[in-house]
C-alpha positions as CSV (number, residue, x, y, z in Angstrom):
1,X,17.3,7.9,2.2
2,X,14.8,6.6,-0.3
3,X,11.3,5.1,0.3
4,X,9.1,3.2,-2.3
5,X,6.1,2.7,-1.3
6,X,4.1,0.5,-2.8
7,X,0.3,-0.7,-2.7
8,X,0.0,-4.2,-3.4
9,X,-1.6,-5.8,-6.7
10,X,-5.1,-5.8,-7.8
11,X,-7.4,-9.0,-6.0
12,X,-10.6,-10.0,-6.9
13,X,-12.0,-8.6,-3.8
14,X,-11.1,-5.6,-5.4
15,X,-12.4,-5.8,-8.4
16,X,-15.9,-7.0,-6.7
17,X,-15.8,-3.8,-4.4
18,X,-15.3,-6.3,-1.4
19,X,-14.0,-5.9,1.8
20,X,-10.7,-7.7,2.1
21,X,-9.9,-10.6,4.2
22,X,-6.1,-11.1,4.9
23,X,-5.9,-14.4,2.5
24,X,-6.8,-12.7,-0.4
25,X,-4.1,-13.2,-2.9
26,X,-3.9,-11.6,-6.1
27,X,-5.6,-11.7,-9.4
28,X,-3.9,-12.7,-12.6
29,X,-4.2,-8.8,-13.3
30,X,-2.9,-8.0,-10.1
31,X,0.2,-10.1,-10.8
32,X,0.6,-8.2,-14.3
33,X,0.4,-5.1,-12.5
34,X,3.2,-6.5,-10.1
35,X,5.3,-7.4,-13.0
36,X,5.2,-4.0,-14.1
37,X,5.9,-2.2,-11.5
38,X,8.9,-4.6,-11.1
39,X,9.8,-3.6,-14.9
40,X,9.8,0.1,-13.8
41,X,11.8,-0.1,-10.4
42,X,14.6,-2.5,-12.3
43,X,17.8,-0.7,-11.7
44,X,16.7,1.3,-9.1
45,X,18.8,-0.2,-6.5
46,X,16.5,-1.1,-4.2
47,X,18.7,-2.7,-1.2
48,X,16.1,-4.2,0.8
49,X,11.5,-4.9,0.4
50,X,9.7,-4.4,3.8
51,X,6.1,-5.9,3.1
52,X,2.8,-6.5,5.3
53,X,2.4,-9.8,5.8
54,X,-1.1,-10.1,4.3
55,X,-1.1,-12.2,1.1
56,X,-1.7,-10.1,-1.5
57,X,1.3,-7.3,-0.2
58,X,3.5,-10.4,0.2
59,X,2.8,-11.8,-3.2
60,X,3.5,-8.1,-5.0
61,X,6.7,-8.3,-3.2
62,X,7.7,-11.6,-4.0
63,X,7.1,-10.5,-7.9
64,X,8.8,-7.0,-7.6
65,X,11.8,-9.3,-5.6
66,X,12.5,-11.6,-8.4
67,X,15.2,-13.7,-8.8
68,X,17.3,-11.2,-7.3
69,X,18.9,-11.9,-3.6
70,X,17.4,-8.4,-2.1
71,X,15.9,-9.3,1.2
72,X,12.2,-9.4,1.9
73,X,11.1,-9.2,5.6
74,X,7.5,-9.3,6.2
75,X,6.0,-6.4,8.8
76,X,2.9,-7.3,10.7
77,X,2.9,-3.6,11.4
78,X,1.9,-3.0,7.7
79,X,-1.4,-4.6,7.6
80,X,-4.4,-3.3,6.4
81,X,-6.5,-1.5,8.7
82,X,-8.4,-4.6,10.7
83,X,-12.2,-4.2,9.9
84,X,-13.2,-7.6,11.8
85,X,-16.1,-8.9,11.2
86,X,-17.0,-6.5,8.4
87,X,-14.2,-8.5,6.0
88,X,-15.4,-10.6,3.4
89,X,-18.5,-8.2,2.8
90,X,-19.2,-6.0,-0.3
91,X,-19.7,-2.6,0.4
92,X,-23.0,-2.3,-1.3
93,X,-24.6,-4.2,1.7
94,X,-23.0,-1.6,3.7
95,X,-26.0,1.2,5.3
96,X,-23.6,3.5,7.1
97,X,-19.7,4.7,6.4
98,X,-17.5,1.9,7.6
99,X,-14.5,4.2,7.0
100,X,-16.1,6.9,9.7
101,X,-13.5,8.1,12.3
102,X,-15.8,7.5,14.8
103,X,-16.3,4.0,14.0
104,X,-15.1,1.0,15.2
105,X,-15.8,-2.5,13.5
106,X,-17.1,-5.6,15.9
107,X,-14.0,-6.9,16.5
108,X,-11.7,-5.1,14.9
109,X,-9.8,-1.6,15.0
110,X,-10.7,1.9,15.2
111,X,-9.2,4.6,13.9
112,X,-7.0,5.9,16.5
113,X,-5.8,2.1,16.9
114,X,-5.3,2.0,13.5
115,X,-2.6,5.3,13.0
116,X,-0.9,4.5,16.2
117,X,0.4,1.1,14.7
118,X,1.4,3.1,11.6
119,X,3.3,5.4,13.6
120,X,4.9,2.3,14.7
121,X,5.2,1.1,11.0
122,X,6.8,4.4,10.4
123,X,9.4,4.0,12.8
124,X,10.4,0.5,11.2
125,X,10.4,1.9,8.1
126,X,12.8,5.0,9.1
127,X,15.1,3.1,10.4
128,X,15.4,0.0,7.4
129,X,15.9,2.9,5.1
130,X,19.3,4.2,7.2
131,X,20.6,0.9,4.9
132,X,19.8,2.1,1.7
133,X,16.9,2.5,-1.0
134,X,13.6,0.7,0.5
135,X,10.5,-0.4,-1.3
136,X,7.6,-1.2,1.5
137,X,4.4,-3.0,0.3
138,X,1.7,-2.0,2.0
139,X,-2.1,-1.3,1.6
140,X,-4.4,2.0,0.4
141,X,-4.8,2.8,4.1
142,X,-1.5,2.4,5.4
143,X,-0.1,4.7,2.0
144,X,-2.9,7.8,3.0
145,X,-1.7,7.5,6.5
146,X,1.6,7.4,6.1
147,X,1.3,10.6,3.7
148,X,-0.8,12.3,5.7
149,X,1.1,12.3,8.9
150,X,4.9,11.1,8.3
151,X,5.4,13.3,5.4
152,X,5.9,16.6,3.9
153,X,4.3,17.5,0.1
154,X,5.0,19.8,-2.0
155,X,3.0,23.0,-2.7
156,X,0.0,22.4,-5.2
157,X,0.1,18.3,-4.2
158,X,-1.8,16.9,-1.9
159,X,-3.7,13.5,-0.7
160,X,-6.9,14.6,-1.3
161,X,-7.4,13.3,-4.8
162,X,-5.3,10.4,-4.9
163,X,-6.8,7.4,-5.6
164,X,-4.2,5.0,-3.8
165,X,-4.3,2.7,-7.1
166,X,-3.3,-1.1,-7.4
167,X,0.9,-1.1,-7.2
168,X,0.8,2.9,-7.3
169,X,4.0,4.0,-6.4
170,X,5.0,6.9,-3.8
171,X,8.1,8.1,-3.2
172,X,9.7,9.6,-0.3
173,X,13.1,10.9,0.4
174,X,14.8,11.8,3.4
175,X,16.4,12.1,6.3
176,X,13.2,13.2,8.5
177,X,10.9,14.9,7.5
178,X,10.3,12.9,4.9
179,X,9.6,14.5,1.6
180,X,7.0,13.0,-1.5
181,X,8.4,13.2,-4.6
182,X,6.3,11.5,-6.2
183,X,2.6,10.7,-4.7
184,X,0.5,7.5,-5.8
185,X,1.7,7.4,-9.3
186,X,0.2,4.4,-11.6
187,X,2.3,5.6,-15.1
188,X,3.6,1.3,-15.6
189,X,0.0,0.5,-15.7
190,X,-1.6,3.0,-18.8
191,X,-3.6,0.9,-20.7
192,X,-4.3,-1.8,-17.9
193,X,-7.4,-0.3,-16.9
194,X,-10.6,-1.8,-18.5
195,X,-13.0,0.5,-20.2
196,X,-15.9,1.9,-18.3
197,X,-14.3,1.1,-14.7
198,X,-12.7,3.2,-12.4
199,X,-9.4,2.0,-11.1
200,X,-9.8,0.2,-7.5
């Protein structure tokens, strides 16, 4: 059992440092980064995409789908973590740590909201990859939680340091436990990032 999971493509909310709404598509250089991830999961045999439902996930899907027949079903489950009224802010105007586990945004989730559905994400997920290889589309969040609580790492690799990069790929094989074989790699993207700027 094979899991690629995916963050989507680069928007311009990203690039501006702002807090997502669910609309947000993607930027021309989030569809080039879609295109090459695509490029580098060709062949692969990827038997079925399982995306959140959000715009810019679905788009990266749609890209990494192609012209092929595989089947994309969209996962509600798979959404960002909801930060309500905070969306559509840049986190400069932020005074305090939105991303606290003790915090809960006016009218949206909390934290312990938030990794219960992606337990129940998980559980999706396990059971569409019983059919064969399976690329999920998902967001930064959702790709640390997963990691950090439906999956086993290797010695000397760890969550900590990763980044959670625009169409980083993860890969997990199983049955249960899961195990990362590869964790938030970006290698189809060297030379996309701009000089100067960190990747978002």
């Amino acid at each position: 059992m094979i899991v690629y999971l995916i963050r989507h493509g680069e928007t311009e909310h990203n690039a501006a440092r702002v807090m997502q709404r669910p609309d947000a598509p993607l930027s021309a250089r989030g569809r080039e980064q879609a295109r090459r991830l695509a490029q580098r999961l060709a062949g692969s045999g990827i038997a079925r995409i399982l995306s959140s439902d959000y715009a810019r996930a679905r788009e990266t899907a749609e890209i990494l789908r192609g012209s092929a027949a595989t089947p994309l079903l969209l996962e509600p489950l798979l959404r960002e973590r909801n930060f309500g009224d905070l969306r559509g802010r840049p986190y400069a105007s932020f005074d305090f740590d939105p991303f606290a586990a003790d915090y809960v945004p006016p009218d949206g989730e909390g934290v312990e909201a938030f990794h219960e559905r992606v337990g129940r994400a998980w559980a999706t997920v396990e059971a569409a990859a019983s059919a064969g290889p399976l690329a999920v589309v998902t967001h930064g969040l959702v790709c640390r939680a997963v990691v950090a609580r439906h999956a086993r790492l290797a010695p000397g690799m760890g969550p900590a340091g990763a980044l959670w990069r625009n169409t980083s790929l993860t890969i997990l094989e199983g049955p249960a436990p899961f195990r990362v074989r590869l964790l938030d790699c970006a290698a189809h993207l060297a030379g996309d990032e701009p000089p100067g700027r960190p990747p978002a």
